[in-house]
C-alpha positions as CSV (number, residue, x, y, z in Angstrom):
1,X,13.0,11.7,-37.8
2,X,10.7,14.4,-36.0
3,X,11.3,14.7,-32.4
4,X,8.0,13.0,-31.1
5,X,9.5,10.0,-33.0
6,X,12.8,10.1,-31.1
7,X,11.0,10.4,-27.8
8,X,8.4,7.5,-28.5
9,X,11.5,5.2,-29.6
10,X,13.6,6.3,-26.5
11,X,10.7,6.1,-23.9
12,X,9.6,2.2,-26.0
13,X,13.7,1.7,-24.9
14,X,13.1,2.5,-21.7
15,X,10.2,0.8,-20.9
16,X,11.9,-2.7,-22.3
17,X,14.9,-1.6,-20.1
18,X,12.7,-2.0,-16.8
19,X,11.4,-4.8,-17.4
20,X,14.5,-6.3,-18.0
21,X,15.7,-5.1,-14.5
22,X,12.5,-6.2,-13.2
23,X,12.4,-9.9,-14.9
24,X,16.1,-10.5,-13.4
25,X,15.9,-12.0,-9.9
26,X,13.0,-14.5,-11.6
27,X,15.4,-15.4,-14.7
28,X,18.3,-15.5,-12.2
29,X,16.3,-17.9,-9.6
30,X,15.2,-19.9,-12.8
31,X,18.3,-20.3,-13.8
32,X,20.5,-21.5,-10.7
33,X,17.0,-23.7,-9.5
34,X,16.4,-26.4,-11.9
35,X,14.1,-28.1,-9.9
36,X,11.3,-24.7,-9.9
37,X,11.8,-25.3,-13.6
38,X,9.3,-28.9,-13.8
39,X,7.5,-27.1,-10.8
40,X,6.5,-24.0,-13.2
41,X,6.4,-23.9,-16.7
42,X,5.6,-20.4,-17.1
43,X,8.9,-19.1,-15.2
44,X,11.0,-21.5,-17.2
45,X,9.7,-20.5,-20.8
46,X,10.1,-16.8,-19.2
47,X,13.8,-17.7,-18.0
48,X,14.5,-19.1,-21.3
49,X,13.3,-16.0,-23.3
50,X,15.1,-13.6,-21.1
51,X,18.7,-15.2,-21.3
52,X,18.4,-15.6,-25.0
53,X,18.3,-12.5,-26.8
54,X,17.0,-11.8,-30.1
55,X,18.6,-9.3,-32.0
56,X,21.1,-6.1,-31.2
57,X,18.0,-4.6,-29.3
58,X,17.3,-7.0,-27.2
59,X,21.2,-7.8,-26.6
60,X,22.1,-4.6,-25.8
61,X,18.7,-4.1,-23.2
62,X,20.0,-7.8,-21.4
63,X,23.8,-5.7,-20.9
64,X,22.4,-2.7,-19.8
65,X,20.0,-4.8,-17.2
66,X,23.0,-6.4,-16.2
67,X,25.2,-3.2,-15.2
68,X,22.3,-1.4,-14.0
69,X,20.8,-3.7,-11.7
70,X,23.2,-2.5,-8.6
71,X,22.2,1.1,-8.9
72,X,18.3,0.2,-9.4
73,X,18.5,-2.1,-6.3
74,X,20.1,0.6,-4.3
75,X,17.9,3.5,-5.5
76,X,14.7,1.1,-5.1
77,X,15.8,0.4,-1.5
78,X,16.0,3.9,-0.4
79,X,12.8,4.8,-1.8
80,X,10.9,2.2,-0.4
81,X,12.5,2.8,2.9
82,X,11.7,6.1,2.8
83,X,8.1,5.4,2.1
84,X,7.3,2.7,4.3
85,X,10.2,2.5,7.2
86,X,8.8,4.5,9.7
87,X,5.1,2.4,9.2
88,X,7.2,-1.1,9.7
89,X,9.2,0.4,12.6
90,X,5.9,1.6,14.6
91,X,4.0,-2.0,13.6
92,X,6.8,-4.1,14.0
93,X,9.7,-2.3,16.4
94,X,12.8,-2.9,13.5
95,X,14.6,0.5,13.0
96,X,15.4,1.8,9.7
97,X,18.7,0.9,9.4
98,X,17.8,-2.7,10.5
99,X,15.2,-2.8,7.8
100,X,18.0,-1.7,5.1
């Protein structure tokens, strides 16, 4: 396999990997909330998809969501914070730290 090859698959991995992290909090919401279920269709048949795997692949993508989703919440916090804390603090007067 040529080297492009290995990058496309491992960047197509990747990609699948984030939106796995990403889809979480709606399949977890989904999930523990039956009613939203009857309310939306389209977050149930998403829910339903996402905790039911097809394949190694997929399997392996849903574990890997799973363990990562403490460091991607941690990382995403600080980097939004960083963006965006000093705006809320001068618009709204909550520090930082307050806003983490």
């Amino acid at each position: 396999m040529s080297a492009l090859m290995v990058f496309s698959h491992v960047a197509s991995s990747a990609e699948r990997m984030v939106y796995r992290l990403a889809g979480l909090p709606v399949a977890v919401r989904a999930a523990l909330d039956s009613t939203s279920d009857l309310a939306d269709p389209m977050r149930a048949a998403f829910a339903a998809r996402y905790w039911h795997p097809v394949g190694v692949a997929e399997w392996s993508e849903l574990l890997g969501a799973l363990a990562l989703w403490p460091l991607a919440l941690v990382l995403a916090t600080a980097w939004f914070t960083s963006l965006n804390g000093a705006v809320i603090r001068r618009r709204h007067g909550k520090s930082v730290l307050a806003q983490v």
